[in-house]
N, C-alpha and C positions, 0 to 999 in steps of 0.2 A: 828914353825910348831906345828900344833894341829890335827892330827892325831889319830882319834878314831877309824874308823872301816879298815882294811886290808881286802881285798876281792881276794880269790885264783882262778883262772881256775882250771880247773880237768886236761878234755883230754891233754896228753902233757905237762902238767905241774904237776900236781901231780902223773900221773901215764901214762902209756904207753899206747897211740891208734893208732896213724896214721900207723904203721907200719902195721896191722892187717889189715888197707884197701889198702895198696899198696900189700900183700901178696895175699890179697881177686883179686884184681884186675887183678893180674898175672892170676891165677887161672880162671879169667874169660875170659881173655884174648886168654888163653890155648884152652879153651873151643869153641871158636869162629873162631879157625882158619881157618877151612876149607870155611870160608865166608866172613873174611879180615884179613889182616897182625894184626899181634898183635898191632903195632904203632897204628893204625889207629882204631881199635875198642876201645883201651883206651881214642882217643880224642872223640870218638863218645858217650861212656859211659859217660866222666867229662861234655860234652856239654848237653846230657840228665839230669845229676845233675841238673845241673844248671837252667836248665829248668822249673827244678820241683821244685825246693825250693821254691818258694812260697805255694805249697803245703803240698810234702811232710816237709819241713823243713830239721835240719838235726839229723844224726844218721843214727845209718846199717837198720832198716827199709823202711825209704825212698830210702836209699844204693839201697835195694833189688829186690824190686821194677822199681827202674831205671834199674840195670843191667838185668830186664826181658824186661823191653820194649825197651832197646838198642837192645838187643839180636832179639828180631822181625822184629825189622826196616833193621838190616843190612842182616838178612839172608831172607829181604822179605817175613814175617809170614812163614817161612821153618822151623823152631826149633819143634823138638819132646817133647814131654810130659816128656820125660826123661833127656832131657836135661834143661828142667826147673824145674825141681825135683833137678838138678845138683846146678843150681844157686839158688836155694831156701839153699840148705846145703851147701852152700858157707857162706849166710847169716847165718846159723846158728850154724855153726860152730864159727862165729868172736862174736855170740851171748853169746858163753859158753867160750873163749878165758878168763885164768886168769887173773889178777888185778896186775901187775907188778909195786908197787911201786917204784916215781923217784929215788933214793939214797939218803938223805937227807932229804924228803918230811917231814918226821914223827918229825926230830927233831927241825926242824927248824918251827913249827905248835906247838909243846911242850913250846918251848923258847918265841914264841911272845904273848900264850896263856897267859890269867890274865891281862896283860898288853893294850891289844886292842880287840876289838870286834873284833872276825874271820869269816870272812864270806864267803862259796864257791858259787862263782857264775860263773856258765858254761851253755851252750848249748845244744841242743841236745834233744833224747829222753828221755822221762820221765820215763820209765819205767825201760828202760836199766842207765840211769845214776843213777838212785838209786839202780839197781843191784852191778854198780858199789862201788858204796859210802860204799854198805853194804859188799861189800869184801872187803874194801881196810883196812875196821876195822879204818877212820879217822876220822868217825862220830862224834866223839863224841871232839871234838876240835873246829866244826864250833857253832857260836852263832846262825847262820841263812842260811840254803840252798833255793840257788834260784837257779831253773832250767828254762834257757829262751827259748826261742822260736829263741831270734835273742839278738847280740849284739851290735845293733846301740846306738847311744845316747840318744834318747828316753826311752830305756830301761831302761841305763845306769842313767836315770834321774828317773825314776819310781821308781828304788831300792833304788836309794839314798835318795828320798823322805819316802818312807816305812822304812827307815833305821832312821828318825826323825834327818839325820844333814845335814851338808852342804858340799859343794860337794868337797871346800879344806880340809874337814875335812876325806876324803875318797881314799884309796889307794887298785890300782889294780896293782894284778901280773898275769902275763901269758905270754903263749911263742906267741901269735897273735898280733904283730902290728897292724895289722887293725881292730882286732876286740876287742883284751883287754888292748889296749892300744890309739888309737887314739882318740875315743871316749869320755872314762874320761879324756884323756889332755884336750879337747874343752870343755869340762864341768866345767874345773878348777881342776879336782884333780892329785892326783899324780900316775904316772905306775914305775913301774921296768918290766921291758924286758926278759924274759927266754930264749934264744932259744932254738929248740930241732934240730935234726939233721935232721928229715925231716920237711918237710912242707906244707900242700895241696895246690896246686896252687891257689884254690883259697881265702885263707889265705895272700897271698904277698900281698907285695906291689910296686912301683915302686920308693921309694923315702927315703931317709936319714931323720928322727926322730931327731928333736936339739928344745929341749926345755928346759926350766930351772925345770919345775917339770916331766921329764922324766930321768930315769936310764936305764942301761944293766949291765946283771951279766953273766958272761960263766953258773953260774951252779946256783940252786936254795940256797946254804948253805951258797953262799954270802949275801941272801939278809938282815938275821939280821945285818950284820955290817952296808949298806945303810943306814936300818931305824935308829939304835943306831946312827950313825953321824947327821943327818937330826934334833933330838932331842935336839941335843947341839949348 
């Protein structure tokens, strides 16, 4: 194994998000009942997601955005001015939400530093992810931030290209099967698996992961031991 550059997710994996959007969505949920069951405006909001990401992308702006135009559709353009002042400080509130590092994050980013190029590569907004980066105080450990758009294999083929190696010379970690982890398998390189305890549905997947350059670790503090054995 020739292993040069280590590339981190954020959301989830270095620090704490999805929970800020299922708290955000309760709240919206709340907000909507007098027009459908709470069940039922959550799937009507995750289908407007979805809808829109070619769009908006992701991140709580596009978030925001969605949860206004769900809110229209199911109450039949009947929402009040106030009540989308309501969901606008839903969004902005998850905007100002602190930067809860994962437990671990910090030291195990110290430890591999010097040794490999570190590189964060995540998703999302651009504005708000480097709000993020700049609270988390981990700045200064990455060789190269790259904030995508999307993380299909194309992408996943762009960085590594920009990155000037080859794609077995390139290891991702993240808690997303589908998105930080399948992608660089079929491109040749190596993932280790984080999980976190939640997960956005549309992050699954429907299938068991068995490859020879694929790992899983319960927690992030495992992963120096992988890569230390991988070396030998």
């Amino acid at each position: 194994m020739a292993i040069k550059v280590i590339a981190f997710d954020a959301d989830d994996t270095l620090w704490v998000n999805e929970p800020f959007f299922r708290e955000a969505e309760e709240k919206f949920a709340e907000l909507l009942e007098d027009f459908m069951p709470r069940h039922s405006s959550l799937k009507e909001l995750y289908r407007t997601e979805i809808e829109n990401l070619h769009m908006y992308g992701y991140g709580i702006k596009g978030f925001m955005l969605s949860m206004i135009e769900t809110a229209m559709r199911i109450s039949d353009q009947k929402i009040s001015m106030e009540m989308v002042e309501k969901i606008l400080q839903i969004g902005r509130e998850m905007l100002e939400k602190p930067v809860d590092l994962i437990p671990g994050v910090a030291e195990v980013l110290k430890e591999l530093n010097g040794d490999y190029r570190i590189v964060l590569a995540t998703k999302g907004d651009l504005l708000d992810q480097e709000r993020k980066l700049k609270k988390s105080g981990l700045e200064r450990h990455f060789h190269h931030i790259e904030i995508m758009s999307d993380k299909k294999e194309s992408d996943f083929k762009k960085l590594i290209k920009h990155l000037d190696i080859k794609a077995d010379e390139f290891m991702m970690l993240g808690n997303s099967l589908k998105s930080d982890i399948l992608p660089v398998l079929d491109l040749g390189g190596f993932a280790i698996h984080i999980p976190f305890h939640i997960t956005w549905e549309h992050e699954t997947i429907a299938h068991e992961v068995s490859h020879k350059q694929f790992f899983q670790v319960a927690h992030i503090s495992e992963v120096v031991r992988i890569i230390r054995e991988l070396e030998n």
